[in-house]
PASEBA-1860 file (N, C-alpha, C; in nm, 3 decimals):
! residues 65
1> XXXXXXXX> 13.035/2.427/11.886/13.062/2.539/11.973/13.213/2.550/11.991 ~ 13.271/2.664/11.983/13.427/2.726/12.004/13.435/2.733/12.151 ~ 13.550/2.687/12.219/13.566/2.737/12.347/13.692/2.805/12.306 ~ 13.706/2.926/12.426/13.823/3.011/12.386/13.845/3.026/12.547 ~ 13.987/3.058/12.589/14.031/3.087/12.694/14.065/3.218/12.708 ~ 14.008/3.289/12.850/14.077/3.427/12.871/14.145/3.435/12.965 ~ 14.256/3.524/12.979/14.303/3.567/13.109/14.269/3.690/13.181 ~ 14.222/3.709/13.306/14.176/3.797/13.354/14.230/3.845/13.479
9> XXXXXXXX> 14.286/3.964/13.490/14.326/4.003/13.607/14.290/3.935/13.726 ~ 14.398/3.927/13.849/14.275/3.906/13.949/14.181/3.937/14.010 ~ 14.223/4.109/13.985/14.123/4.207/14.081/13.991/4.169/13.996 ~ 13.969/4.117/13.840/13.862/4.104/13.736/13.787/3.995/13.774 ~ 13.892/3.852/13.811/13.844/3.741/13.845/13.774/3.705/14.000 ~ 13.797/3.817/14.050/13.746/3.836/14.199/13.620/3.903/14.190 ~ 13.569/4.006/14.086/13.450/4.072/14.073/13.387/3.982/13.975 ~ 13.444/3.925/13.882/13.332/3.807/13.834/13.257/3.684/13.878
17> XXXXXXXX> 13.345/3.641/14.039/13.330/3.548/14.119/13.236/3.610/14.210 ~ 13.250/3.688/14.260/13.122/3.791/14.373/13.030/3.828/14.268 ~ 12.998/3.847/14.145/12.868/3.907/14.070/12.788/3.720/14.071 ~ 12.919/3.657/14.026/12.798/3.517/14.024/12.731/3.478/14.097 ~ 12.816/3.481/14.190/12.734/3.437/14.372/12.647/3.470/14.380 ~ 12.688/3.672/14.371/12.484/3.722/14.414/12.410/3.723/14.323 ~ 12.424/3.677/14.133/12.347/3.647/14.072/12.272/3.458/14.090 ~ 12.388/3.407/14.122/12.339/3.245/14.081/12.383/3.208/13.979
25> XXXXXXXX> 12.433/3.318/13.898/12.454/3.245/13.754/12.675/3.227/13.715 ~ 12.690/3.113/13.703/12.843/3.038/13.694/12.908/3.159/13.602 ~ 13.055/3.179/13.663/13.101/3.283/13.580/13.104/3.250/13.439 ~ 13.114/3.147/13.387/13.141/3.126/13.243/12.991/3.150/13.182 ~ 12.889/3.121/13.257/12.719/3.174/13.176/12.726/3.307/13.160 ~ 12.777/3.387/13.280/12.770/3.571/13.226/12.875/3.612/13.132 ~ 13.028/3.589/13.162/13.086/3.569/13.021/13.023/3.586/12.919 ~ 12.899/3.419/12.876/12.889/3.394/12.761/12.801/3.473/12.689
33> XXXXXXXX> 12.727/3.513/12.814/12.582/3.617/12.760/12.648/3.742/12.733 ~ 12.713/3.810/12.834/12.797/3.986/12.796/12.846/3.952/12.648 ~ 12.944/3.858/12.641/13.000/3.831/12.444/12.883/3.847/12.378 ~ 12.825/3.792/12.397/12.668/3.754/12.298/12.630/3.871/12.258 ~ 12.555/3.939/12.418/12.486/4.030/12.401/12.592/4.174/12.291 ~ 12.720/4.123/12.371/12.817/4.292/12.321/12.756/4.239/12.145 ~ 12.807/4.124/12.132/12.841/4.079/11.953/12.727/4.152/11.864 ~ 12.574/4.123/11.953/12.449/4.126/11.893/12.462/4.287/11.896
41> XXXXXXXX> 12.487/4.354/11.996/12.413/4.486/12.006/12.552/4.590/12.071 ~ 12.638/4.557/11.948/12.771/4.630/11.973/12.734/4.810/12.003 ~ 12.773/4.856/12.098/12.787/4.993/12.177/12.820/5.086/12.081 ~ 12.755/5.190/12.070/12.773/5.288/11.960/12.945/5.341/11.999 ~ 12.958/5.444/12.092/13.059/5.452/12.137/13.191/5.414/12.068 ~ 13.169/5.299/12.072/13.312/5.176/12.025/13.372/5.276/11.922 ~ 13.220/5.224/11.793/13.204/5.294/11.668/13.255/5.424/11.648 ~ 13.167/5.517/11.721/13.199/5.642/11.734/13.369/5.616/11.719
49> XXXXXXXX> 13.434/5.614/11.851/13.573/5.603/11.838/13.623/5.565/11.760 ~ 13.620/5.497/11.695/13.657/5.411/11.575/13.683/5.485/11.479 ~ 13.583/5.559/11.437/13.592/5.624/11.274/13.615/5.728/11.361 ~ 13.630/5.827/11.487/13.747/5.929/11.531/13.868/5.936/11.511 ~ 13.933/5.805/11.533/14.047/5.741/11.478/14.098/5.752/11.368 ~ 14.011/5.649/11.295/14.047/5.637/11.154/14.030/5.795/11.092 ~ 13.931/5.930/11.134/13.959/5.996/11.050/14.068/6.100/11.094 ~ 14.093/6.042/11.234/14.194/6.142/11.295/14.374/6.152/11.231
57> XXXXXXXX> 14.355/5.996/11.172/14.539/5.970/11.154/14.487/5.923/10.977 ~ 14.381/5.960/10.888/14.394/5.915/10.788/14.478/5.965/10.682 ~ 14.555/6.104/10.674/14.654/6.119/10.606/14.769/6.056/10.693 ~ 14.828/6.011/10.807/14.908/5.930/10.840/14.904/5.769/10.783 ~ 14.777/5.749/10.745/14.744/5.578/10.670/14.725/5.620/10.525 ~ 14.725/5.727/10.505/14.785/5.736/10.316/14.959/5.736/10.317 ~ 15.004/5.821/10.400/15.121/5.796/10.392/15.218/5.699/10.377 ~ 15.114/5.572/10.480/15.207/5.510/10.509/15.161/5.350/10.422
65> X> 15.065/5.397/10.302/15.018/5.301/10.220/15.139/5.273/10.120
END
């Protein structure tokens, strides 16, 4: 298993500390599950944006090949 370190705002580290409480579950278990879950069942959205992007500036990335 990889451990990786994040830094998180405080206003971030203050809402991850109050969700555990009223879940029960240690901030580093929801962490690990949100990664998981994002990794497994990545958000269309993202995607969407993504290739908006890429087709938005793709004569700017021929150019600049």
């Amino acid at each position: 298993m990889t451990t990786i370190t994040l830094a998180l705002s405080d206003d971030s580290a203050i809402k991850l500390e109050e969700l555990a409480k009223t879940t029960g579950i240690p901030p580093a278990e929801l962490l690990r599950a949100s990664v998981e879950e994002w990794l497994t069942h990545p958000r269309a959205d993202f995607a969407d944006a993504a290739s908006y992007v890429l087709k938005k500036n793709a004569e700017l990335y021929r150019r600049l090949a």
